[in-house]
HTML snippet that shows the backbone in 3Dmol.js (N, CA, C, O; Angstrom):
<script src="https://3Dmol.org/build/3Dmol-min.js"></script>
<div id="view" style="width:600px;height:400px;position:relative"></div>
<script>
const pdb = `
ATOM      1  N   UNK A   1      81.152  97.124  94.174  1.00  0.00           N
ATOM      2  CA  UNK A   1      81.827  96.614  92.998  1.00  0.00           C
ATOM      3  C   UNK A   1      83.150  97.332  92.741  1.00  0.00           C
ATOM      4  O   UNK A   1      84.022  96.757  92.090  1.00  0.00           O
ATOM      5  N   UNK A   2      83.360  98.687  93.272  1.00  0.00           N
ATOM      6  CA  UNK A   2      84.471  99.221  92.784  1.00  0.00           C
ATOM      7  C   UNK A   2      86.007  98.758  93.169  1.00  0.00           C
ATOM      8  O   UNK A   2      87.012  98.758  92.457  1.00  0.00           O
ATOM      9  N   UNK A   3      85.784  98.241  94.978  1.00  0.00           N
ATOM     10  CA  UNK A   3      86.923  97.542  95.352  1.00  0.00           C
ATOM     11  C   UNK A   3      87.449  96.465  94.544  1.00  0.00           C
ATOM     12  O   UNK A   3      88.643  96.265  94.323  1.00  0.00           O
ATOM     13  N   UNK A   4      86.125  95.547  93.968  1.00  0.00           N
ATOM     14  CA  UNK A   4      86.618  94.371  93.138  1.00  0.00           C
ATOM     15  C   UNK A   4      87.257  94.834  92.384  1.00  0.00           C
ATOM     16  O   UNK A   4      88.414  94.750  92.796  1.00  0.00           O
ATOM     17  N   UNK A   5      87.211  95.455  91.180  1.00  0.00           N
ATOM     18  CA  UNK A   5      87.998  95.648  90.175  1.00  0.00           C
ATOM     19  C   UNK A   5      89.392  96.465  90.373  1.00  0.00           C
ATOM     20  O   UNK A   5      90.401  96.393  89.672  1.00  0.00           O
ATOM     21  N   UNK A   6      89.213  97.083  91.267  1.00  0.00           N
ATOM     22  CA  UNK A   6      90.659  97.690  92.085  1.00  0.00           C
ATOM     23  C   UNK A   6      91.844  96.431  92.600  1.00  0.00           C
ATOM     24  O   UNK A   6      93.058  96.497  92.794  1.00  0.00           O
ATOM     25  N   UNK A   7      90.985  95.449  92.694  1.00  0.00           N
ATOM     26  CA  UNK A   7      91.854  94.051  93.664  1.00  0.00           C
ATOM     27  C   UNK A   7      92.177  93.185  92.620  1.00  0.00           C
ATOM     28  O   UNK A   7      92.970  92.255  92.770  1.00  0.00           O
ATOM     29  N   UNK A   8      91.357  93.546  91.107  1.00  0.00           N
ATOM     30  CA  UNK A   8      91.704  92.888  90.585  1.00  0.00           C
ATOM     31  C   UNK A   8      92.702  93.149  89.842  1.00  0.00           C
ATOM     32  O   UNK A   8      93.586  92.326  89.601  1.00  0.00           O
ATOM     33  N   UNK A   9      92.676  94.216  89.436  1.00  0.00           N
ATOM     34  CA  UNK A   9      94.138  95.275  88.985  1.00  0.00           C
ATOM     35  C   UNK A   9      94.964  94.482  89.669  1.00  0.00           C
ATOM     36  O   UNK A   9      95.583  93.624  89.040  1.00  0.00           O
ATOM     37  N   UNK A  10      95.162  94.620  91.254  1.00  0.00           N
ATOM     38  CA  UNK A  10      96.559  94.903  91.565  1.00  0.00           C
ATOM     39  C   UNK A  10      96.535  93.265  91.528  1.00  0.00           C
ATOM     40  O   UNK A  10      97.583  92.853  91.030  1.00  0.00           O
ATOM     41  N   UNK A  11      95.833  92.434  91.830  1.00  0.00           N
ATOM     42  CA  UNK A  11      95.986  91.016  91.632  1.00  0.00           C
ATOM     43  C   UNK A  11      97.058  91.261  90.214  1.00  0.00           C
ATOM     44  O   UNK A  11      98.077  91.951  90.249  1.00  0.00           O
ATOM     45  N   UNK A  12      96.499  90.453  88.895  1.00  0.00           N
ATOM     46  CA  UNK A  12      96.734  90.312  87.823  1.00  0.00           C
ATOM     47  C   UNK A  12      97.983  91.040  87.657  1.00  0.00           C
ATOM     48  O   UNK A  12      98.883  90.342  87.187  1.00  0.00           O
ATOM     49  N   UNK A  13      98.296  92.270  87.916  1.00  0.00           N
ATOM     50  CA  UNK A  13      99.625  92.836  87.876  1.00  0.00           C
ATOM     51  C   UNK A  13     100.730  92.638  88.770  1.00  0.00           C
ATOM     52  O   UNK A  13     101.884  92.907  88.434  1.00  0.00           O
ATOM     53  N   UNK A  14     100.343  92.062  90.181  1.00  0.00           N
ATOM     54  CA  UNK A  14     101.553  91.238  91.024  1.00  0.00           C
ATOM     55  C   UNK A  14     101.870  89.999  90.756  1.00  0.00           C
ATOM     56  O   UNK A  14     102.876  89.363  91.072  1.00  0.00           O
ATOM     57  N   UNK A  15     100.670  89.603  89.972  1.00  0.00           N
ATOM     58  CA  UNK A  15     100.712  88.220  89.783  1.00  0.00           C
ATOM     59  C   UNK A  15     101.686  87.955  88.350  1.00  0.00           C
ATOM     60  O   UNK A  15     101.904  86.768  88.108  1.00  0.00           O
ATOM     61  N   UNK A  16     102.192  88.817  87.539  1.00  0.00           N
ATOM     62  CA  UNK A  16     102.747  89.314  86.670  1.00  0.00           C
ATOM     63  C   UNK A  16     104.363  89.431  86.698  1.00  0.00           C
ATOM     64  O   UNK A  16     105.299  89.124  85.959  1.00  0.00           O
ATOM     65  N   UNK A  17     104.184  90.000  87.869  1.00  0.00           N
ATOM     66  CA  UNK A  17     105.650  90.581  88.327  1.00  0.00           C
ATOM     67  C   UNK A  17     106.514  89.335  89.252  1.00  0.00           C
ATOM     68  O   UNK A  17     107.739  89.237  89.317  1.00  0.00           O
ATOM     69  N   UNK A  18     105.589  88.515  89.872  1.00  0.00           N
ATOM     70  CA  UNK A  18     106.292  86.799  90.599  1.00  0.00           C
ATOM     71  C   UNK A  18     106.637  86.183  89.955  1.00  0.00           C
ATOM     72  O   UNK A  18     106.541  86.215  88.728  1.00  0.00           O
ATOM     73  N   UNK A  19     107.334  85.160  90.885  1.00  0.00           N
ATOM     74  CA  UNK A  19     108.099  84.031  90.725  1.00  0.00           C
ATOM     75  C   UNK A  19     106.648  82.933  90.968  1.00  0.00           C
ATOM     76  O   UNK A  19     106.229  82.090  90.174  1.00  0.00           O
ATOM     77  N   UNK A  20     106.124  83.273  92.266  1.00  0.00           N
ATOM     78  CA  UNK A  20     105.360  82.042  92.690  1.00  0.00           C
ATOM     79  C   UNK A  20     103.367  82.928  92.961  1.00  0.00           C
ATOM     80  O   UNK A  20     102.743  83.209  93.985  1.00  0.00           O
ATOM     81  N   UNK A  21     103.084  83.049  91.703  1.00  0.00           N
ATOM     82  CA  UNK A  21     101.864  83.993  91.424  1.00  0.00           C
ATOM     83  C   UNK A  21     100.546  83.057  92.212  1.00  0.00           C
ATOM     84  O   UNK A  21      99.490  83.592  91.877  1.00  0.00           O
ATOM     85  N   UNK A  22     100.356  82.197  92.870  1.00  0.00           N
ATOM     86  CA  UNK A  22      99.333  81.003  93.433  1.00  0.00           C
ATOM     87  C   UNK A  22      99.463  81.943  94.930  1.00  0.00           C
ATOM     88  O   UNK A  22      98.465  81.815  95.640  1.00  0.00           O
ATOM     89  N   UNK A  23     100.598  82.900  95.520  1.00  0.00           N
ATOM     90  CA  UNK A  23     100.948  82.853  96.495  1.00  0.00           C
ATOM     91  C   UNK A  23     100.624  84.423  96.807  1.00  0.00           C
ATOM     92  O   UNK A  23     100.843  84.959  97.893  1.00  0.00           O
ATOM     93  N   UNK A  24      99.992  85.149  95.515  1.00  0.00           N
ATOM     94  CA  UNK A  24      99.593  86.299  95.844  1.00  0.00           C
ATOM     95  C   UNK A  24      98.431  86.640  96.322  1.00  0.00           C
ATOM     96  O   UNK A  24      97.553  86.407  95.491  1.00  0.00           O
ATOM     97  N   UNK A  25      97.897  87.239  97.617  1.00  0.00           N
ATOM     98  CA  UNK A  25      96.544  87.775  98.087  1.00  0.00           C
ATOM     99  C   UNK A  25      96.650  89.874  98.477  1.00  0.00           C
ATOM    100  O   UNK A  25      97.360  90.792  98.888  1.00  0.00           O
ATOM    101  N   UNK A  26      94.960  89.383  97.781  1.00  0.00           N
ATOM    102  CA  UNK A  26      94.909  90.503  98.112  1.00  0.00           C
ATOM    103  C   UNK A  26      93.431  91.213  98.720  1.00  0.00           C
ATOM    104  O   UNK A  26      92.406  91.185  98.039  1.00  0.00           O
ATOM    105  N   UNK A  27      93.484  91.923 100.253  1.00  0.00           N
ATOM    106  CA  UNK A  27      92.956  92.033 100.878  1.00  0.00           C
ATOM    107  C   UNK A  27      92.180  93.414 100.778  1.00  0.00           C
ATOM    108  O   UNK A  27      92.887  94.420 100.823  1.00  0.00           O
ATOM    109  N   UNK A  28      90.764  93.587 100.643  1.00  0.00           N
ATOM    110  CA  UNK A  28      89.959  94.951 100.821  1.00  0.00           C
ATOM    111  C   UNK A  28      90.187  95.363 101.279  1.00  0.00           C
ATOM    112  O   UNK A  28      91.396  95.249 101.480  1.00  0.00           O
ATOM    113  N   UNK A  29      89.245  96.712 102.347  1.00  0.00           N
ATOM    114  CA  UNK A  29      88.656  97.351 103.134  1.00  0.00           C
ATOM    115  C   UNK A  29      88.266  98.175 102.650  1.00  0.00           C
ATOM    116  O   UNK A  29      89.043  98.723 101.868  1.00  0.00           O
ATOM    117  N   UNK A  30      86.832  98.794 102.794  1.00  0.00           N
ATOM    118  CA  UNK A  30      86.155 100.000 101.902  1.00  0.00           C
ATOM    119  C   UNK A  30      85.580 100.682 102.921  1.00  0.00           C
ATOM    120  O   UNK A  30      84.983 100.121 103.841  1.00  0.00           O
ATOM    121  N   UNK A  31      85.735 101.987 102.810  1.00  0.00           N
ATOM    122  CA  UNK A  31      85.508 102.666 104.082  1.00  0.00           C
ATOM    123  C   UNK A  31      85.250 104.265 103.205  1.00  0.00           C
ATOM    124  O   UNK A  31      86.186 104.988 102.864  1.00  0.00           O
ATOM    125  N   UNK A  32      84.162 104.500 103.022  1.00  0.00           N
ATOM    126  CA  UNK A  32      83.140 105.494 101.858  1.00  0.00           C
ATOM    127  C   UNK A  32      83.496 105.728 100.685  1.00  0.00           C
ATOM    128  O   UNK A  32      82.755 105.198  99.857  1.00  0.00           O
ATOM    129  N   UNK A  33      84.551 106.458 100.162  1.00  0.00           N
ATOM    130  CA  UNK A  33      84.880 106.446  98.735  1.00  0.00           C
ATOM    131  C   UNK A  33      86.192 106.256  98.937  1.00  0.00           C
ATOM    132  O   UNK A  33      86.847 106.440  97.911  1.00  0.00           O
ATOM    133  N   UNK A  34      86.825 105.950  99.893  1.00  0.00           N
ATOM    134  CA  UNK A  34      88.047 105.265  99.978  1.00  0.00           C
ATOM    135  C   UNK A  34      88.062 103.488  99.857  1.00  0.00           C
ATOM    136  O   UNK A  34      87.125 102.705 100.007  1.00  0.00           O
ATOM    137  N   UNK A  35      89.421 103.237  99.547  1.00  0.00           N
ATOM    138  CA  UNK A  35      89.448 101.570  99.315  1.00  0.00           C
ATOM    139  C   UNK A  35      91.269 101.712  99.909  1.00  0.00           C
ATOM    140  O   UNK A  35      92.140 102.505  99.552  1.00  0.00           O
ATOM    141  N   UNK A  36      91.314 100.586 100.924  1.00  0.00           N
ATOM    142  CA  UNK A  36      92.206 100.470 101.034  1.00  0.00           C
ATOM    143  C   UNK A  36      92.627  99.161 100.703  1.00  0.00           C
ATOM    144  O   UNK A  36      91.782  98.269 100.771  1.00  0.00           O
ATOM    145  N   UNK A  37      94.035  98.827 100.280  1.00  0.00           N
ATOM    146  CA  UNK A  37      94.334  97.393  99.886  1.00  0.00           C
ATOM    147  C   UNK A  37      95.585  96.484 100.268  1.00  0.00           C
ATOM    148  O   UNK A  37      96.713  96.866  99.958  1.00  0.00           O
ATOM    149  N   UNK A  38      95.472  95.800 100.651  1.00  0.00           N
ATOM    150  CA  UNK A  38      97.085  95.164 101.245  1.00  0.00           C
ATOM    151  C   UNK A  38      97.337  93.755 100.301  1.00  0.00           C
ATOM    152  O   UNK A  38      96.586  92.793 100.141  1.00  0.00           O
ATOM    153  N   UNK A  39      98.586  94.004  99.790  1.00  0.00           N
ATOM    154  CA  UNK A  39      98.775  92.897  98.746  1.00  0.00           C
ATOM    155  C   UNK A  39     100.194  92.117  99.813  1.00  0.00           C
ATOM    156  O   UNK A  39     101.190  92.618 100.334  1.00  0.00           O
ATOM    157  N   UNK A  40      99.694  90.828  99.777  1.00  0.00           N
ATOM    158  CA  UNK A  40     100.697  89.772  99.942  1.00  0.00           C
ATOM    159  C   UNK A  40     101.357  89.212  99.147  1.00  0.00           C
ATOM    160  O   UNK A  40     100.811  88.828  98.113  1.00  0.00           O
ATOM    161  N   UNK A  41     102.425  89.033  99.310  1.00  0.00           N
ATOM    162  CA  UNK A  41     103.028  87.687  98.264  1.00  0.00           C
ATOM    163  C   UNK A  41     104.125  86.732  99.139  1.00  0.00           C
ATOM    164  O   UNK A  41     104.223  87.012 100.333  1.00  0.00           O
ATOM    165  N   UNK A  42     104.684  85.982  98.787  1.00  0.00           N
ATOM    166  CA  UNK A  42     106.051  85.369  99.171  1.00  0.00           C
ATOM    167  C   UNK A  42     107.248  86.032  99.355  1.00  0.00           C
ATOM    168  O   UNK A  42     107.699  86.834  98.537  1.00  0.00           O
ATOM    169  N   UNK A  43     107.774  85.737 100.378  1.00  0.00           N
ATOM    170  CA  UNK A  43     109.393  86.230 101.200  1.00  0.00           C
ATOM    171  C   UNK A  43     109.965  86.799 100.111  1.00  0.00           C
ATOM    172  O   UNK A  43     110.440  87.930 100.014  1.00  0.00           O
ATOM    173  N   UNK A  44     109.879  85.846  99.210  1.00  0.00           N
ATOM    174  CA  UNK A  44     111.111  85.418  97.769  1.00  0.00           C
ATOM    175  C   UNK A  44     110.708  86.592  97.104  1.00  0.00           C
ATOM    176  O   UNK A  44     111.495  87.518  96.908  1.00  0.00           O
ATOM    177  N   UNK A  45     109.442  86.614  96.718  1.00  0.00           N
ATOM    178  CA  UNK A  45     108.814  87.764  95.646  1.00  0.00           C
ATOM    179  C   UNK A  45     108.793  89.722  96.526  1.00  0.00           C
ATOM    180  O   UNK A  45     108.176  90.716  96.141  1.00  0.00           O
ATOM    181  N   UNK A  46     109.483  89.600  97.418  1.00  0.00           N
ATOM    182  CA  UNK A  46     108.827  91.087  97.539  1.00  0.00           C
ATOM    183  C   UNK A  46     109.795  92.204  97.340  1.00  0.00           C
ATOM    184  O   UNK A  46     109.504  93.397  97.248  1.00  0.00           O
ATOM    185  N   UNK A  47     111.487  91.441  97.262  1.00  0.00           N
ATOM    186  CA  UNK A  47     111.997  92.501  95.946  1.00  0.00           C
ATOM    187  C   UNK A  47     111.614  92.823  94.262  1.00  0.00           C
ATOM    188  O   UNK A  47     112.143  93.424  93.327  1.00  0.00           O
ATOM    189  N   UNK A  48     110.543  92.147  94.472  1.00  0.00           N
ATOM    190  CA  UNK A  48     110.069  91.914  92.641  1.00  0.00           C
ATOM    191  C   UNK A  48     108.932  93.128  92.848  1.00  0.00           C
ATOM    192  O   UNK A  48     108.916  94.148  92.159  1.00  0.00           O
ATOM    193  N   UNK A  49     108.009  92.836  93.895  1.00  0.00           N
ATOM    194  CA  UNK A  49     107.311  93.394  93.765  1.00  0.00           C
ATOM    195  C   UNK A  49     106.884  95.219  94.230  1.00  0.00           C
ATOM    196  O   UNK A  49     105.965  96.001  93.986  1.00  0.00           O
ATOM    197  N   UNK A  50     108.477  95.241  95.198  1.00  0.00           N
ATOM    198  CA  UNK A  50     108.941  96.871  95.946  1.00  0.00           C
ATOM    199  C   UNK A  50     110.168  97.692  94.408  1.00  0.00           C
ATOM    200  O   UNK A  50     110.251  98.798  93.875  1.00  0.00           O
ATOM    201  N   UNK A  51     110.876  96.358  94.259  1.00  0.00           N
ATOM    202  CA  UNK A  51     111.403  96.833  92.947  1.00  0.00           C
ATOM    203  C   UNK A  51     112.938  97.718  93.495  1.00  0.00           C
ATOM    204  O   UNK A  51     113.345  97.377  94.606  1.00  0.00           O
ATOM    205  N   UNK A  52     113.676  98.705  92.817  1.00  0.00           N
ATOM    206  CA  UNK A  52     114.388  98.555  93.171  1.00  0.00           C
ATOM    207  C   UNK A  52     114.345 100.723  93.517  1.00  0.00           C
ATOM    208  O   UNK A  52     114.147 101.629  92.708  1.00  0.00           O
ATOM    209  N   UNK A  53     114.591 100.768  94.831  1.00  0.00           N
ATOM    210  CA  UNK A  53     113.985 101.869  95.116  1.00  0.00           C
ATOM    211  C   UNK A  53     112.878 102.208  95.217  1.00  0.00           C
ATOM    212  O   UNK A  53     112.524 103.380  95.353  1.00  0.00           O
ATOM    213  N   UNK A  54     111.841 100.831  95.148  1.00  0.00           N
ATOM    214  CA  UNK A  54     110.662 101.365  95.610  1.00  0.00           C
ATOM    215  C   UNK A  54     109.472 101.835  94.036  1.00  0.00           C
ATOM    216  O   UNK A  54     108.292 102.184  94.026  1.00  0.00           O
ATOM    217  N   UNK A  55     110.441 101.631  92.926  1.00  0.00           N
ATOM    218  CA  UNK A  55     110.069 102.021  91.996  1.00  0.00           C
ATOM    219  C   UNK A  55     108.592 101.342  91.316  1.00  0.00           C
ATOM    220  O   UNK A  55     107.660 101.940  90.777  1.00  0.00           O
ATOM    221  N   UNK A  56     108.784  99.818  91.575  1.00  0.00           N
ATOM    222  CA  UNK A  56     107.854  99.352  90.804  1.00  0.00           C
ATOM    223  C   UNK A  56     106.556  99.671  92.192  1.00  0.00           C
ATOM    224  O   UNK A  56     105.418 100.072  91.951  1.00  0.00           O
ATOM    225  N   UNK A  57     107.022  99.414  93.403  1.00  0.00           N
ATOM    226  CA  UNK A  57     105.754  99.617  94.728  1.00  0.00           C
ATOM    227  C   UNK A  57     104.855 100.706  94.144  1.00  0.00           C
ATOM    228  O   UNK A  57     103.661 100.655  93.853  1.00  0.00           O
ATOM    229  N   UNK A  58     105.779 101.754  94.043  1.00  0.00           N
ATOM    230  CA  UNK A  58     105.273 103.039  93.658  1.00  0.00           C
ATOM    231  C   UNK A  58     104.383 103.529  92.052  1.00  0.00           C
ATOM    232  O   UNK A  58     103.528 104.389  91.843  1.00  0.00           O
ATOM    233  N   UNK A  59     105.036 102.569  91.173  1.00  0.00           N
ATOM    234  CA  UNK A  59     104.041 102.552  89.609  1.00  0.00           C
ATOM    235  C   UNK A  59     103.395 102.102  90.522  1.00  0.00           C
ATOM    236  O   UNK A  59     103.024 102.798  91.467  1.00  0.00           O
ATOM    237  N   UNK A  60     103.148 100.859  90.403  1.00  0.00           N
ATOM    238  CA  UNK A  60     101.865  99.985  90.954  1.00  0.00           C
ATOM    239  C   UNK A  60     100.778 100.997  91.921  1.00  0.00           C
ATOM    240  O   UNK A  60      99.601 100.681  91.747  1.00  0.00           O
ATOM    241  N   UNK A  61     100.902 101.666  92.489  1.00  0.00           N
ATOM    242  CA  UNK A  61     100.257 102.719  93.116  1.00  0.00           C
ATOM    243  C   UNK A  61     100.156 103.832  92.722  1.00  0.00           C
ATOM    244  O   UNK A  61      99.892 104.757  93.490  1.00  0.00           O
ATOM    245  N   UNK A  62     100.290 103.950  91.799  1.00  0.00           N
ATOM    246  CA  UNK A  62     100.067 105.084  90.877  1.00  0.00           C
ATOM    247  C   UNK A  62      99.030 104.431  89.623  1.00  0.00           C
ATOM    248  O   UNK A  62      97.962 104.955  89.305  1.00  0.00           O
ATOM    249  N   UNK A  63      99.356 103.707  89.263  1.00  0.00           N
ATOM    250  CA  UNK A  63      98.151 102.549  88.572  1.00  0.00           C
ATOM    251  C   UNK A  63      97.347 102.694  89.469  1.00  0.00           C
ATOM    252  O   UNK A  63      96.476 103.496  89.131  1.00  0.00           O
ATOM    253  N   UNK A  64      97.220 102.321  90.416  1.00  0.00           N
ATOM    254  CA  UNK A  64      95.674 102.317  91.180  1.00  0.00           C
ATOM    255  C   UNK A  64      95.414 103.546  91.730  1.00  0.00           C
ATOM    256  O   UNK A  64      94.261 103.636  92.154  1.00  0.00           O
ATOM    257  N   UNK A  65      95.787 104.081  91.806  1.00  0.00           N
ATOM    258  CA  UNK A  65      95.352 105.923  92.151  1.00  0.00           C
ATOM    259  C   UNK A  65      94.113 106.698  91.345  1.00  0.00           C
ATOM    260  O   UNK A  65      93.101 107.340  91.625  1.00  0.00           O
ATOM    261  N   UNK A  66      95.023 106.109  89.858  1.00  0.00           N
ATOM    262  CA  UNK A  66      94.483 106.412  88.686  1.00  0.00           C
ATOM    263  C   UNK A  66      93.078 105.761  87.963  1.00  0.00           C
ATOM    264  O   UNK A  66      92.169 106.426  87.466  1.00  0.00           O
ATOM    265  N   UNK A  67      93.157 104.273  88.043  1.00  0.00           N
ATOM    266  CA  UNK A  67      92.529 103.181  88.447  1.00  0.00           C
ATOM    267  C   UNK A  67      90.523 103.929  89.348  1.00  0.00           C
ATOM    268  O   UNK A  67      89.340 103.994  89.017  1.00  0.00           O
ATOM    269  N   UNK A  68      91.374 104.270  90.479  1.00  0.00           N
ATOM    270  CA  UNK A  68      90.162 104.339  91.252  1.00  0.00           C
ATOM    271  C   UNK A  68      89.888 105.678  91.037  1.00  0.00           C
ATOM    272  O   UNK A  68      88.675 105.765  90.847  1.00  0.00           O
ATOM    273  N   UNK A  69      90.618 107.183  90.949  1.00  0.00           N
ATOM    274  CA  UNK A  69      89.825 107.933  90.168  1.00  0.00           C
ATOM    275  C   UNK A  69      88.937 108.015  89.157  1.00  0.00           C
ATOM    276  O   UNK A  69      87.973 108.780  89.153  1.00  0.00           O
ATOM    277  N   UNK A  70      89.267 107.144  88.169  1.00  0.00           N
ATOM    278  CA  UNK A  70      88.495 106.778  87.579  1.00  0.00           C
ATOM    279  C   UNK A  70      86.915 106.462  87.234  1.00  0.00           C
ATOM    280  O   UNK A  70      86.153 106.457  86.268  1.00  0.00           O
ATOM    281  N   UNK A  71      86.920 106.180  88.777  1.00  0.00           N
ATOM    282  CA  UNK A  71      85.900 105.438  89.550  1.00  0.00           C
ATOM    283  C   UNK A  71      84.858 106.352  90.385  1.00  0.00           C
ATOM    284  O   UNK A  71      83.654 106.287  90.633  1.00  0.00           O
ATOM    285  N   UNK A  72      86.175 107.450  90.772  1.00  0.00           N
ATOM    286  CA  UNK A  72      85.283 108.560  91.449  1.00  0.00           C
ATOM    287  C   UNK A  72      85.676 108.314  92.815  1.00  0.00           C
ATOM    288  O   UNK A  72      85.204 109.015  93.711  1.00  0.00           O
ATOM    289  N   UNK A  73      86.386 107.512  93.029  1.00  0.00           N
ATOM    290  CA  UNK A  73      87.419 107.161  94.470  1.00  0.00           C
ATOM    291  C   UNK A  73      88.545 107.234  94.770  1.00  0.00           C
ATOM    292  O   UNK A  73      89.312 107.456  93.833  1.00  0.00           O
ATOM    293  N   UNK A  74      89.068 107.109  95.964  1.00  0.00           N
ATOM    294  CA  UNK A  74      90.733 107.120  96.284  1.00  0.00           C
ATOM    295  C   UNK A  74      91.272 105.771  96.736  1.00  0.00           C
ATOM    296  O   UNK A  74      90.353 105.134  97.249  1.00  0.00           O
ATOM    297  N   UNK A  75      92.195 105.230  96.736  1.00  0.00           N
ATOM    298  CA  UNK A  75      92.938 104.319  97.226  1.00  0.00           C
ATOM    299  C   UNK A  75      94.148 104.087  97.211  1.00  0.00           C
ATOM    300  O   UNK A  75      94.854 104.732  96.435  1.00  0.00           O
ATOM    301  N   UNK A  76      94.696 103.137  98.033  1.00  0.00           N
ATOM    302  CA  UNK A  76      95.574 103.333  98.693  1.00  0.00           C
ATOM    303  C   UNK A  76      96.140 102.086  99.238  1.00  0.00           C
ATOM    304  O   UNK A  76      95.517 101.566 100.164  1.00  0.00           O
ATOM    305  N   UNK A  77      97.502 101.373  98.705  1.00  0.00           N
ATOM    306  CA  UNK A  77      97.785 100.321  98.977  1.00  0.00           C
ATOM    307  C   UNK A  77      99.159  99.922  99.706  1.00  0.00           C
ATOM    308  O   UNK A  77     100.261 100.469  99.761  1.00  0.00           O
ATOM    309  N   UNK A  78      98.770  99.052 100.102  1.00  0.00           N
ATOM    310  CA  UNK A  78     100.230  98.809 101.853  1.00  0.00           C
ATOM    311  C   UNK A  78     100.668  97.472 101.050  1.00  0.00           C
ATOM    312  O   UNK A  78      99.764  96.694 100.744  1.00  0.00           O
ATOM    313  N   UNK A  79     102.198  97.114 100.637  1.00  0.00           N
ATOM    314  CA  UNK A  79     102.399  95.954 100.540  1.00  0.00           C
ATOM    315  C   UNK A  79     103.516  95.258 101.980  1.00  0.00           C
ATOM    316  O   UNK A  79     104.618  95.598 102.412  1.00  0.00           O
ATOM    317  N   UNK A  80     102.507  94.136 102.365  1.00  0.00           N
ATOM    318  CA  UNK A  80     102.618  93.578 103.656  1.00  0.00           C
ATOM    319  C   UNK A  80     103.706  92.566 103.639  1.00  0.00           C
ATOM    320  O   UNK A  80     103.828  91.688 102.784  1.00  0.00           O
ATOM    321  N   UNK A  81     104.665  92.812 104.890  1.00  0.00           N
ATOM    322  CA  UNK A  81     106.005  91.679 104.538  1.00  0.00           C
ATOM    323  C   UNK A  81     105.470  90.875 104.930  1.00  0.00           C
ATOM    324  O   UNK A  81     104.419  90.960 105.565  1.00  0.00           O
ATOM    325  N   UNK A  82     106.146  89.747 104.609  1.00  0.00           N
ATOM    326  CA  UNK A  82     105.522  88.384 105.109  1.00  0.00           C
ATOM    327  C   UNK A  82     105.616  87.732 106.745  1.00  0.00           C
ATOM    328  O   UNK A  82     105.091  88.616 107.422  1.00  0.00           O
ATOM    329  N   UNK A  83     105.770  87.320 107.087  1.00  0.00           N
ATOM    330  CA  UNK A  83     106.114  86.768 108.606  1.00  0.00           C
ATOM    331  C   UNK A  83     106.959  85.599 108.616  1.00  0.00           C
ATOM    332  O   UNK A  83     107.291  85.086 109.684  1.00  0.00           O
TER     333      UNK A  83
END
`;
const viewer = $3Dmol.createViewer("view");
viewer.addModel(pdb, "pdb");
viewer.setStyle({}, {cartoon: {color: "spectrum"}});
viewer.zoomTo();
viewer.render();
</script>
């Protein structure tokens, strides 16, 4: 259960920060008290969502740092360019 609510964080809060929020995924992996997470979005959206210097990438991962301590876990999120 803990990944869910970690995915759902970063869901709801990328989905926040888009243009085209239908187009955001976001992918598990749980591997013991770690959670790792890779958030997708659109070409268009991923200066919205890296921000400018990296600033908002970096809140946003600091939200979930905090997030999954919380929890009694670590995690750790990759945002994936598009293809």
């Amino acid at each position: 259960m803990k990944g869910e609510n970690l995915q759902g964080l970063v869901e709801f809060v990328a989905q926040s920060l888009v243009d085209e929020p239908t187009k955001v995924n976001v992918h598990t992996h749980q591997s013991g008290n770690s959670v790792y997470l890779e958030l997708h979005v659109s070409k268009q959206d991923m200066g919205r969502v890296i921000g400018k210097g990296g600033r908002v990438a970096n809140s946003l991962r600091t939200l979930l740092k905090v997030a999954a301590a919380r929890e009694g876990n670590r995690a750790k999120l990759d945002i994936v360019e598009p293809r």
